[in-house]
KOLTOR-959821 format. One record per residue (C-alpha): residue number from 1; residue in three letters; chain; x, y, z. Coordinates in nm, 2 decimals. Layout:
<NUM ALA A <X Y Z>> ...
# end
This chain:
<1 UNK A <16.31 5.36 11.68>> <2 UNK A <16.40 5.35 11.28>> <3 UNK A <16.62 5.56 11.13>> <4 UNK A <16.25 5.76 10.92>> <5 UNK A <16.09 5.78 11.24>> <6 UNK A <16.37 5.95 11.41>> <7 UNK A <16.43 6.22 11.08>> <8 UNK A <16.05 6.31 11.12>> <9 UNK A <16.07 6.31 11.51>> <10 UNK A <16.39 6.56 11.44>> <11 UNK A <16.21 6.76 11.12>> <12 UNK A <15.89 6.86 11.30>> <13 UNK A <16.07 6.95 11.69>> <14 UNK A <16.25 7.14 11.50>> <15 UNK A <16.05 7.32 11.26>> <16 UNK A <15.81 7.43 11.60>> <17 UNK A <16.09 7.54 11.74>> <18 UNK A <16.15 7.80 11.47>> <19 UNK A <15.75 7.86 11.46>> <20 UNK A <15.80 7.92 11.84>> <21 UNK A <16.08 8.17 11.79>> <22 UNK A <15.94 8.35 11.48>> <23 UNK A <15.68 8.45 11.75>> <24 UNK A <15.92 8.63 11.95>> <25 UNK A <16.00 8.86 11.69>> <26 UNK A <15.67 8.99 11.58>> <27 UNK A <15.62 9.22 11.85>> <28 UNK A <16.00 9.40 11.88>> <29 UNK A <16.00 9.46 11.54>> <30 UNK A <15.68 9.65 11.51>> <31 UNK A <15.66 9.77 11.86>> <32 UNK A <15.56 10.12 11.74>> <33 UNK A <15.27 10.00 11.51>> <34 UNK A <15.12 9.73 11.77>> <35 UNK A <15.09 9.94 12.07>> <36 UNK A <15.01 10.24 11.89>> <37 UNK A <14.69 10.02 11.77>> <38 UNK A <14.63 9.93 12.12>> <39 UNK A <14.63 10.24 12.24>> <40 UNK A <14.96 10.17 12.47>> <41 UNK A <15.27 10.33 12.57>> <42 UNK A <15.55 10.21 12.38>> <43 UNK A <15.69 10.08 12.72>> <44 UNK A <15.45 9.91 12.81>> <45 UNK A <15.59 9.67 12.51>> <46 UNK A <15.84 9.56 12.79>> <47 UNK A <15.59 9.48 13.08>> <48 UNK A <15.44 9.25 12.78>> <49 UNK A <15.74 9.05 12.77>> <50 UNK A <15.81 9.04 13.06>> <51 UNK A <15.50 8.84 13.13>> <52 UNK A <15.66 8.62 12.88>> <53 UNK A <15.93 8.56 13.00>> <54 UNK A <15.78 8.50 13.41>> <55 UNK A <15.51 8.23 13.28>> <56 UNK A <15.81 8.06 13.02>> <57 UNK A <16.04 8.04 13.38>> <58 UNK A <15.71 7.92 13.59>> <59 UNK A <15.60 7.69 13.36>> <60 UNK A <15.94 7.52 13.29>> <61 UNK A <16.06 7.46 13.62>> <62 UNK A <15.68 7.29 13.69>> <63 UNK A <15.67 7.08 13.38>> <64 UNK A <16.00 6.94 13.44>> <65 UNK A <15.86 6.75 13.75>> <66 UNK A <15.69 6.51 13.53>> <67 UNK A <15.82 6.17 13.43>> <68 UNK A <15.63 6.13 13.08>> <69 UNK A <15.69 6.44 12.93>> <70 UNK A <15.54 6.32 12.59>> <71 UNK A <15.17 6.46 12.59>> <72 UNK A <15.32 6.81 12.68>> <73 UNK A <15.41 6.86 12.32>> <74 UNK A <15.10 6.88 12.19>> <75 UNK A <14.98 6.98 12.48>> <76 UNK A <15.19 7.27 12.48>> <77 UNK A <15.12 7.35 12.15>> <78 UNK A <14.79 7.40 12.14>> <79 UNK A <14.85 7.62 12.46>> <80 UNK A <15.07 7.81 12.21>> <81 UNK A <14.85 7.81 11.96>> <82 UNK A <14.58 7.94 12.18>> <83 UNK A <14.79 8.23 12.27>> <84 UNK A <14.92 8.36 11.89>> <85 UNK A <14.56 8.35 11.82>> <86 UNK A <14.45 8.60 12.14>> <87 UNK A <14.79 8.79 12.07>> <88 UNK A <14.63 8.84 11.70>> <89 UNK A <14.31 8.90 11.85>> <90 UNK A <14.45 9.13 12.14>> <91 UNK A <14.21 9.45 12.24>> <92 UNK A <14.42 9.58 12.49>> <93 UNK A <14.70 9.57 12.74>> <94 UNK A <14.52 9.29 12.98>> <95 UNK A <14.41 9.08 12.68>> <96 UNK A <14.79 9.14 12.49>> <97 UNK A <14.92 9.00 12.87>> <98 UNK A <14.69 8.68 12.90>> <99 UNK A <14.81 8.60 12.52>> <100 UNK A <15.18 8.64 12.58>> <101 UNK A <15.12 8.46 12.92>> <102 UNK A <14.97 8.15 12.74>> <103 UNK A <15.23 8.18 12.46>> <104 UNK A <15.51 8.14 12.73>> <105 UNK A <15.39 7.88 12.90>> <106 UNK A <15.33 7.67 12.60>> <107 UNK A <15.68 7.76 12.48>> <108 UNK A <15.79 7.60 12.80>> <109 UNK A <15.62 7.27 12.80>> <110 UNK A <15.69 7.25 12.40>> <111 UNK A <16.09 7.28 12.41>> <112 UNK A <16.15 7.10 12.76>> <113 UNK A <15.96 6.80 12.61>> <114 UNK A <16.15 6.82 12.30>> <115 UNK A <16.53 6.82 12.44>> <116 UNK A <16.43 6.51 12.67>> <117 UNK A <16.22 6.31 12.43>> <118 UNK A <16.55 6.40 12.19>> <119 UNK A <16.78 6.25 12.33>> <120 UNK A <16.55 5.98 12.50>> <121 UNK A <16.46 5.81 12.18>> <122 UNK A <16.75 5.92 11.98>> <123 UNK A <17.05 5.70 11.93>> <124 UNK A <17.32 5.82 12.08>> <125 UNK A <17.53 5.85 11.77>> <126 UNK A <17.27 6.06 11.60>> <127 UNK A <17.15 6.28 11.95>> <128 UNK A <17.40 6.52 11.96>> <129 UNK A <17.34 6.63 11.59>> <130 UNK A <16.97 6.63 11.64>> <131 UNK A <17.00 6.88 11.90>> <132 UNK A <17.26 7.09 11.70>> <133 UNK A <16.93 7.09 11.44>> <134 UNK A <16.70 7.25 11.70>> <135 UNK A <16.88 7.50 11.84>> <136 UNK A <17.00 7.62 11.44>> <137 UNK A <16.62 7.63 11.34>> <138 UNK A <16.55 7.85 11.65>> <139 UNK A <16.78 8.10 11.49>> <140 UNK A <16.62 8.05 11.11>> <141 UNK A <16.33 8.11 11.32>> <142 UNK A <16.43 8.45 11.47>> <143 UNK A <16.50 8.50 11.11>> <144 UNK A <16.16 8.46 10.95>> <145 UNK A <16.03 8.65 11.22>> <146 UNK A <16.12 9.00 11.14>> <147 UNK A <16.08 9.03 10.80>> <148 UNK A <15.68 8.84 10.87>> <149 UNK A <15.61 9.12 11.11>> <150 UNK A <15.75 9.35 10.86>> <151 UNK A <15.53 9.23 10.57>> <152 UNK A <15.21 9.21 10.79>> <153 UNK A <15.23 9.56 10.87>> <154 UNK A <15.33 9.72 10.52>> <155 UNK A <15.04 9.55 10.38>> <156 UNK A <14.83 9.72 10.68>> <157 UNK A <14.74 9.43 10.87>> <158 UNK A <14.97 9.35 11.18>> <159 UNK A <14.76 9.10 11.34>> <160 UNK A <14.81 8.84 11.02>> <161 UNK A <15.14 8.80 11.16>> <162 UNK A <15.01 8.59 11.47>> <163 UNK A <14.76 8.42 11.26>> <164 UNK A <15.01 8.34 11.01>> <165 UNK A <15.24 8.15 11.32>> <166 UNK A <14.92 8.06 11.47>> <167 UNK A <14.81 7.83 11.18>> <168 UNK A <15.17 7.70 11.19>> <169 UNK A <15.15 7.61 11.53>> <170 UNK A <14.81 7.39 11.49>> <171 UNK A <14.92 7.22 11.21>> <172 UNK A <15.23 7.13 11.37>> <173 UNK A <15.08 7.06 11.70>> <174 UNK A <14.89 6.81 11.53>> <175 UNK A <15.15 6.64 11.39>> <176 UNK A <15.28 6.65 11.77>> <177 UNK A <15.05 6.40 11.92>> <178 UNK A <15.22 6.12 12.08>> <179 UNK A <15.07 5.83 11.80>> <180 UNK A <15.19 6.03 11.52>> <181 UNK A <15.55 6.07 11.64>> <182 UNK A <15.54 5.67 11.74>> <183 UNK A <15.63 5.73 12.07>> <184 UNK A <15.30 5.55 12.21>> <185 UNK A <15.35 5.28 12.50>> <186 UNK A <15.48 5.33 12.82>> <187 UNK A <15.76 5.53 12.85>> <188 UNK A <16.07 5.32 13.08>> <189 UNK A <16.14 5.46 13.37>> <190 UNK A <16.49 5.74 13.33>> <191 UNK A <16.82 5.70 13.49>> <192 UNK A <16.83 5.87 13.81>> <193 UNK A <17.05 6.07 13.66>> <194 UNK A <16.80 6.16 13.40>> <195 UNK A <16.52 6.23 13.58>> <196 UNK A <16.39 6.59 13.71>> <197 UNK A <16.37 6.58 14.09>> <198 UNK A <16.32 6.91 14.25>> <199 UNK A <16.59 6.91 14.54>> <200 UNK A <16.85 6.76 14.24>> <201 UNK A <16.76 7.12 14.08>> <202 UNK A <16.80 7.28 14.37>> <203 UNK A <17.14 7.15 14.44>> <204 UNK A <17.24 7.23 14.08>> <205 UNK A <17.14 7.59 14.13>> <206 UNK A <17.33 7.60 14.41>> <207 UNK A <17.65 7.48 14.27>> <208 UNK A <17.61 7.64 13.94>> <209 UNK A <17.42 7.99 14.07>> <210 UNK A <17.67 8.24 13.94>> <211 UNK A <17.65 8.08 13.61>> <212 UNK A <17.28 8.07 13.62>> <213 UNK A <17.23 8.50 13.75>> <214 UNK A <17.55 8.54 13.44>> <215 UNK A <17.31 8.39 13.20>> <216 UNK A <17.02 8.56 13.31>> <217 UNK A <17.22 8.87 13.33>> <218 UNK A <17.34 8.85 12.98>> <219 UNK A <17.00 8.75 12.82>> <220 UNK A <16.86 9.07 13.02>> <221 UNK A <17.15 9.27 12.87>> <222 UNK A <17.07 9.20 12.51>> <223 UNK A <16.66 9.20 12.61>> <224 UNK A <16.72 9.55 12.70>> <225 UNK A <16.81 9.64 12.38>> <226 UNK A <16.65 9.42 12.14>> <227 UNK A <16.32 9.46 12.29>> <228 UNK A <16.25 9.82 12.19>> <229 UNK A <16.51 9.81 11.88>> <230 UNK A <16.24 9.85 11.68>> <231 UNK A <16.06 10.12 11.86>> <232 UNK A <16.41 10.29 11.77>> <233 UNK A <16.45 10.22 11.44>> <234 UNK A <16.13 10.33 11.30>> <235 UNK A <16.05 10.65 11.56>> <236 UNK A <16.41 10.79 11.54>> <237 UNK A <16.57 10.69 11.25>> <238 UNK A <16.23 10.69 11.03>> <239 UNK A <16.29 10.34 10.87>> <240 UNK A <15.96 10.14 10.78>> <241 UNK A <15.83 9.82 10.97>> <242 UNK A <15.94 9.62 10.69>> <243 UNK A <16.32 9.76 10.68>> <244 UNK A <16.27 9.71 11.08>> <245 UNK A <16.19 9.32 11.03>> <246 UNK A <16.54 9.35 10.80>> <247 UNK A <16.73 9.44 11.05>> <248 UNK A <16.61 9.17 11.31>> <249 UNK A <16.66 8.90 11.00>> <250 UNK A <17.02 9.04 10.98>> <251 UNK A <17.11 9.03 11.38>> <252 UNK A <16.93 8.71 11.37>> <253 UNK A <17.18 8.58 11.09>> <254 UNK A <17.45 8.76 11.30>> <255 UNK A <17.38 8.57 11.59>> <256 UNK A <17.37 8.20 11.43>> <257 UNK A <17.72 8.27 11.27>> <258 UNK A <17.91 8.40 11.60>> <259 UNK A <17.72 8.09 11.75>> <260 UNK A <17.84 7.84 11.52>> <261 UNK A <18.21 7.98 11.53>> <262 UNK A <18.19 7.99 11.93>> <263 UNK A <18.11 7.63 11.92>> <264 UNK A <18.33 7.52 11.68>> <265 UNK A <18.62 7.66 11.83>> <266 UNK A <18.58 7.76 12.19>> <267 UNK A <18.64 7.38 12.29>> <268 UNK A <19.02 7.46 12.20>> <269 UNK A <19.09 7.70 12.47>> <270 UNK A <19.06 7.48 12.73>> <271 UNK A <18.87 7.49 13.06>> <272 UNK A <18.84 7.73 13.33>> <273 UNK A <18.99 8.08 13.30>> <274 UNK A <19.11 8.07 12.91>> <275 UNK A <18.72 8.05 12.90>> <276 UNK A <18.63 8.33 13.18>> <277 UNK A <18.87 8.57 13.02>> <278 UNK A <18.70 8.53 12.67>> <279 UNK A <18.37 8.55 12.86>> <280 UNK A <18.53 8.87 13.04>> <281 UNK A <18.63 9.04 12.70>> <282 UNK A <18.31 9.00 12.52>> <283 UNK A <18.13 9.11 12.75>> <284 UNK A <18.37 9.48 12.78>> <285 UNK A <18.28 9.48 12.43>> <286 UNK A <17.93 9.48 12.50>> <287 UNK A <17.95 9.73 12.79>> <288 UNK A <18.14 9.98 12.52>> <289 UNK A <17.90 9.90 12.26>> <290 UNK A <17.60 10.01 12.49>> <291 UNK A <17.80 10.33 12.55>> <292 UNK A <17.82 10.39 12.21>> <293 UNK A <17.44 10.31 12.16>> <294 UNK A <17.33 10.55 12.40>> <295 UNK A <17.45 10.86 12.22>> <296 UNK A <17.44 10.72 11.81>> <297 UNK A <17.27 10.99 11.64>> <298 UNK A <17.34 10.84 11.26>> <299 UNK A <17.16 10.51 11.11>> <300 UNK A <17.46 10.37 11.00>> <301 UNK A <17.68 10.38 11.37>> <302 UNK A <17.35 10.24 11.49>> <303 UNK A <17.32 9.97 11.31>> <304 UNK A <17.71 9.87 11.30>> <305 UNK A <17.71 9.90 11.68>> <306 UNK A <17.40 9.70 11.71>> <307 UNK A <17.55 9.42 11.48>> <308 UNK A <17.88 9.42 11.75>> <309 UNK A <17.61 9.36 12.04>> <310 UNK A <17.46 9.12 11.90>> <311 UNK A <17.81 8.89 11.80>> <312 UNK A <17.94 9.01 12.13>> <313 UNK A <17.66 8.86 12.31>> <314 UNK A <17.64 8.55 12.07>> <315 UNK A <17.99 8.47 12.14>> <316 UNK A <17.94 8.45 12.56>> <317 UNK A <17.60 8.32 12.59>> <318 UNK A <17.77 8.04 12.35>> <319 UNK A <18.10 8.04 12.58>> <320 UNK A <17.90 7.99 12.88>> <321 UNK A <17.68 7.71 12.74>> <322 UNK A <18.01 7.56 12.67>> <323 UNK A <18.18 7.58 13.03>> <324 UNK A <17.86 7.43 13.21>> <325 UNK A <17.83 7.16 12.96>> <326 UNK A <18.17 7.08 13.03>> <327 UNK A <18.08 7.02 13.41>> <328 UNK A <17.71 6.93 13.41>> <329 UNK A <17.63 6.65 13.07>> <330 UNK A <17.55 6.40 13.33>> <331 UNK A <17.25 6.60 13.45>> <332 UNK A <17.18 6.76 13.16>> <333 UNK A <16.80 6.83 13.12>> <334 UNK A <16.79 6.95 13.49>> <335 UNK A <17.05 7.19 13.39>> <336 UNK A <16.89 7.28 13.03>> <337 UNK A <16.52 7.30 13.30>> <338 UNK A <16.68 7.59 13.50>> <339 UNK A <16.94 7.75 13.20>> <340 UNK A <16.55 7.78 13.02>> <341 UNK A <16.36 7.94 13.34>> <342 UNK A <16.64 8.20 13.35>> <343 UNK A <16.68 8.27 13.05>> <344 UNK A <16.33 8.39 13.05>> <345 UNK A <16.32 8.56 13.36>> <346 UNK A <16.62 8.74 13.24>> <347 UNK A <16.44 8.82 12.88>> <348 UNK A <16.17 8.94 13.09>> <349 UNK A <16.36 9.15 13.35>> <350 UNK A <16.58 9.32 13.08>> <351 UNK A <16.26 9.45 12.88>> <352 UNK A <16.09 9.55 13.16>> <353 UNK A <16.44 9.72 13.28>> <354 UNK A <16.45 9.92 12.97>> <355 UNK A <16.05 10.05 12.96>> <356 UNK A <16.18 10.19 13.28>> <357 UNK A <16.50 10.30 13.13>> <358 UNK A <16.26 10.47 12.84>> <359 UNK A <16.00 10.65 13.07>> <360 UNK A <16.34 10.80 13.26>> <361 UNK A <16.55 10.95 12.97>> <362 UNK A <16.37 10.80 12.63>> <363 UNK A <16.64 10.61 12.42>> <364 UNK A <16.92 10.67 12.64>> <365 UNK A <16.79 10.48 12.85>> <366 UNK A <16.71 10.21 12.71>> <367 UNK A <17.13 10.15 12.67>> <368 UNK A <17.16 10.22 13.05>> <369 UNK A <16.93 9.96 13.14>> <370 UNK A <17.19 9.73 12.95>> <371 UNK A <17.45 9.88 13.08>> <372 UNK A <17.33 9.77 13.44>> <373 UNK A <17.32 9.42 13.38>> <374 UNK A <17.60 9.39 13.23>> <375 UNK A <17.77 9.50 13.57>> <376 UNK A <17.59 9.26 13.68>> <377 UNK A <17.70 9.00 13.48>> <378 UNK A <18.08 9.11 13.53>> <379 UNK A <18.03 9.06 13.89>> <380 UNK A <17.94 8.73 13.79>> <381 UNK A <18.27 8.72 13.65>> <382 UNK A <18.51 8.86 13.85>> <383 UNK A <18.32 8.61 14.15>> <384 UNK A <18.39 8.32 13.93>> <385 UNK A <18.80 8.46 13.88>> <386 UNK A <18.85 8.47 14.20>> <387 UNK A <18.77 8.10 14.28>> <388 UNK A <18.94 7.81 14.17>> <389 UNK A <18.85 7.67 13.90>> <390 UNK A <19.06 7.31 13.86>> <391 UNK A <18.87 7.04 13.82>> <392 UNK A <18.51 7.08 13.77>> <393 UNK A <18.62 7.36 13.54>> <394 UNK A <18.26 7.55 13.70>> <395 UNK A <18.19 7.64 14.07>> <396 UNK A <18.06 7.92 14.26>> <397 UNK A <18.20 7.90 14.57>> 
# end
């Protein structure tokens, strides 16, 4: 494929990547706004995502069976686009479900498609930096997101938000069909190595399970929190949606930097344990931090303890990305398959873990919630210190 080809191929995976995670965003940072227009509970906010997050984990681990993965681009765009528009167009709780359902699962044929056809046609000189592109625009992404939402709602109009990433998506979606991107012809058959099977990902879940309930774990951990942050910020410490979509453009900047450090230097400690005691002391940061949310009663702690969750759980999501890579690059996209399902199942699980945290002791809660998966996750990690970990440098038994 020529060098031109390959920038666009790069320029617009990426840039729907961002669309697709500016969507995220919309409803967290004006929870209060959204559901009070819907007539909803503010935790039922969590029951919407998890829906999200169950159709994203579905919907990936199905795709992944297929050889030609190049129609579900568009394919899962327009799926996506189909469900910003409903979210936009949302009535109620059943019609705000079917939305986020169909936004999921277009999420999930979109960005498995992308990483495969990425480093498919890619040379492998140039692969490694392409992805490095995607995954940064999915935090400039997170960073739109917030202060859209927060516009949209100033100006009294909420729903413009998903009509705004909704007109995005088609016009990218477009530009996603399988002529335009050059990839037409037929597609020569993977390595075996390559090539999704589902007993290969069940034997990679087996070998690789801690690390997989660790990640979902985490993701729940910091889904806990996020998810009704702006409920929070807005109901209890009386700042406006648009400050609100500030603050998520700040964690999301946050999050990118402690990402890019992790990356950049977490290769130098080695393998193995160096790695499971940094993953061990981030997350006791995070476990103290959630303490310290539960019982913040001024802006200011809030928001400084929030910005230490949010580097704290930037650093091991990033650490463990790292250790598994270091074991698993052979069999990459059937590990980046189920890293994707868990992560959303664990997106999912932590915000409907903190509507019930919310219901039970309002705010409070909400911290608790987090505070239980993170216990989970350091079983995770006291499992994995206690096994040996030459060689591979990742096992679970």
């Amino acid at each position: 494929m020529p060098r031109s080809r390959q920038a666009y191929l790069v320029l617009v995976f990426s840039l729907f990547l961002a669309t697709i995670c500016a969507d995220t965003v919309i409803l967290p940072a004006t929870l209060p706004v959204i559901t009070h227009e819907l007539g909803l509970a503010p935790h039922c906010a969590g029951y919407l995502i998890l829906a999200y997050g169950l159709a994203l984990a579905a919907a990936s681990i199905i795709w992944n069976q297929k050889r030609d993965k190049r129609n579900g681009i568009w394919i899962g765009g327009a799926i996506f686009t189909l469900g910003t528009i409903c979210s936009g167009a949302a009535v109620d709780f059943y019609t705000m479900s079917a939305a986020r359902v169909f936004c999921g699962i277009g999420v999930a044929l979109v960005v498995v498609s992308e990483l495969e056809l990425t480093r498919y046609f890619l040379e492998p000189q140039t692969g490694p930096l392409a992805l490095g592109i995607l995954f940064s625009m999915s935090h400039i992404g997170y960073m739109v997101g917030g202060p859209l939402a927060g516009l949209s709602v100033m100006d009294g109009h909420w729903r413009l938000s998903f009509f705004v990433i909704a007109f995005i998506g088609l016009s990218l979606t477009l530009l996603l069909r399988p002529y335009s991107l050059g990839l037409g012809g037929q597609l020569p058959g993977l390595p075996d190595q390559e090539l999704w099977r589902l007993r290969d990902g069940l034997a990679v879940l087996g070998r690789l399970r801690a690390w997989y309930v660790l990640q979902g774990a985490v993701r729940a951990c910091l889904a806990a929190v996020t998810s009704f942050l702006g409920l929070r910020l807005i109901q209890e410490y009386r700042l406006s949606p648009f400050e609100s979509g500030q603050i998520y453009f700040l964690m999301s900047l946050l999050t990118f930097g402690a990402a890019a450090w992790t990356g950049a230097t977490v290769s130098k400690w080695g393998r193995g344990r160096n790695l499971i005691i940094l993953c061990g002391i981030t997350l006791a940061m995070m476990v103290l931090t959630l303490f310290g949310l539960a019982v913040a009663s001024e802006t200011k702690t809030f928001l400084i303890l929030t910005g230490l969750l949010t580097v704290s759980g930037a650093i091991l999501e990033m650490t463990l990305y790292t250790m598994v890579f270091q074991a698993e690059r052979g069999r990459l996209i059937i590990w980046v398959t189920i890293s994707l399902a868990f992560g959303g199942l664990g997106t999912g699980l932590g915000a409907a873990g903190a509507a019930v945290g919310f219901r039970l002791a309002s705010f409070p809660g909400i911290a608790l919630a987090g505070i239980f998966f993170a216990g989970l996750a350091g079983a995770m990690i006291w499992r994995w210190w206690r096994v040996d970990m030459e060689g591979a440098g990742v096992s679970s038994t």
